[in-house]
C-alpha positions as CSV (number, residue, x, y, z in Angstrom):
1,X,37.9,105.7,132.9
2,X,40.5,106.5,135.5
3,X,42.7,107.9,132.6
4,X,40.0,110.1,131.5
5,X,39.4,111.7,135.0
6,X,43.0,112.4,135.3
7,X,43.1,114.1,131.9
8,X,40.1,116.3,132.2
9,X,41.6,117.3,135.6
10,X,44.7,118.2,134.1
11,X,43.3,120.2,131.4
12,X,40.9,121.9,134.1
13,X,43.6,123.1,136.6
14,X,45.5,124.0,133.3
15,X,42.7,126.1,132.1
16,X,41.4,127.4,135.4
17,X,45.1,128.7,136.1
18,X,45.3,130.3,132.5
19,X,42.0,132.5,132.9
20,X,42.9,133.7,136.4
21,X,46.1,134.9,135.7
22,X,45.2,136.2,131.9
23,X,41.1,136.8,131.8
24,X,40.3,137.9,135.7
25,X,40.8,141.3,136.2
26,X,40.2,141.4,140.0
27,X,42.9,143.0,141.9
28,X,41.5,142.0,145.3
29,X,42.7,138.3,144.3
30,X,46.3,138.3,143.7
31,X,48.7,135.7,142.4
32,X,46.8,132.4,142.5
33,X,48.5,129.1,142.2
34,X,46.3,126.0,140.9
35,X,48.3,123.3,142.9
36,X,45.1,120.8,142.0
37,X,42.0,119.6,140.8
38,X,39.6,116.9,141.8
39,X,36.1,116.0,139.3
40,X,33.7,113.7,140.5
41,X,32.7,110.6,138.5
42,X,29.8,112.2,136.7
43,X,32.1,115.6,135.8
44,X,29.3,117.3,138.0
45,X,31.7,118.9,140.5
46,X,35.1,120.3,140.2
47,X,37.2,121.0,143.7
48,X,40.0,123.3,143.4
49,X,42.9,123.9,145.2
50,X,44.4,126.9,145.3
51,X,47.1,129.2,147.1
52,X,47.4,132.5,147.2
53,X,51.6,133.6,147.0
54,X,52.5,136.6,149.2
55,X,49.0,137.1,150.4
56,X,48.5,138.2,154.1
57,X,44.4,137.2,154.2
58,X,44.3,134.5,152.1
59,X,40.5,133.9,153.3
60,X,39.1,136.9,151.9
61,X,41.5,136.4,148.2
62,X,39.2,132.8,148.7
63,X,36.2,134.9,148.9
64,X,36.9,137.1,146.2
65,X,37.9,133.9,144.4
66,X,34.2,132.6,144.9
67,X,32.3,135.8,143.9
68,X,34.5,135.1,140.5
69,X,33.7,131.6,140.0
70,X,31.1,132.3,137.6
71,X,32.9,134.0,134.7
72,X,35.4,131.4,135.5
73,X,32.8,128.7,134.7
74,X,31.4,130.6,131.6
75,X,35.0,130.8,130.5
76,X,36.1,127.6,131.5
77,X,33.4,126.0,129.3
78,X,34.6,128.2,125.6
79,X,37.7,126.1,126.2
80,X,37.0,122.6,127.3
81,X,35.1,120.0,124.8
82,X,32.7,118.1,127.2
83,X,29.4,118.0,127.7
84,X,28.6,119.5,130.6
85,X,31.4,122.0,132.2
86,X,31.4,121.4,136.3
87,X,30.5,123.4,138.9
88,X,33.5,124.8,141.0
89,X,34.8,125.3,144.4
90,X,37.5,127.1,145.4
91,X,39.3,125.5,148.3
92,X,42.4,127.4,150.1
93,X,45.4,124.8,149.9
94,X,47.6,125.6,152.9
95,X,49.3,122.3,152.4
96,X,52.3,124.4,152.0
97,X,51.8,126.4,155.2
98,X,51.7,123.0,156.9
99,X,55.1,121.8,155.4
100,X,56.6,125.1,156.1
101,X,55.4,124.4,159.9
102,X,56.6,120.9,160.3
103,X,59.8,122.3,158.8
104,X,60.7,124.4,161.6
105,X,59.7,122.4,164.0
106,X,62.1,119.4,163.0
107,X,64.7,122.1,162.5
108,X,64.1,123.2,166.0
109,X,64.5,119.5,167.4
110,X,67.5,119.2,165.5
111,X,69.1,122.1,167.2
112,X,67.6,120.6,170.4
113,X,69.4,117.5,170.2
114,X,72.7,119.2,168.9
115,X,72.7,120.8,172.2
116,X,71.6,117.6,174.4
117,X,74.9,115.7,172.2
118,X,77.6,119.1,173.6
């Protein structure tokens, strides 16, 4: 079952990605990276995860994102082979952001203890 999961997620993302970048004609969205996907049990729900590269107000891409999520859906479903196609939600992934943070601050530290060592 757990194999399953993982491979409708896959092909999810995979699709999801595809239409944004090929199907959606929305300017106010931008370049949208799928970093992940997450289904409930019953295939009811879809989560997913997205970043939005080079984008100043990545909230309102989101919200544009959302207004979308329909034709997504709708396209979503000519694509996939299961029974019933899951609702989505569009959730900003700033995982990255946060890396890119902690980053910097170690890199500061570092210099701070170069200095303490001189």
């Amino acid at each position: 079952m757990a194999d399953r999961v993982l491979r409708i997620q896959s092909i999810i993302g995979k699709n999801i990605s595809e239409i944004i970048q090929f199907e959606l004609h929305n300017k106010h969205i931008g370049l949208v990276s799928v970093n992940e996907v997450e289904v409930t049990k019953d295939f009811s729900l879809a989560k997913v995860y997205v970043s939005f590269i080079g984008s100043k107000y990545p909230n309102q891409n989101l919200e544009e994102l959302n207004k979308c999520k329909g034709f997504i859906r709708t396209s979503l479903s000519k694509k996939i082979d299961i029974r019933k196609t899951p609702d989505l939600k569009f959730v900003l992934d700033d995982s990255f952001d946060k890396a890119e943070r902690l980053d910097k601050v170690l890199k500061e530290d570092a210099r701070q203890i170069e200095n303490i060592k001189k």
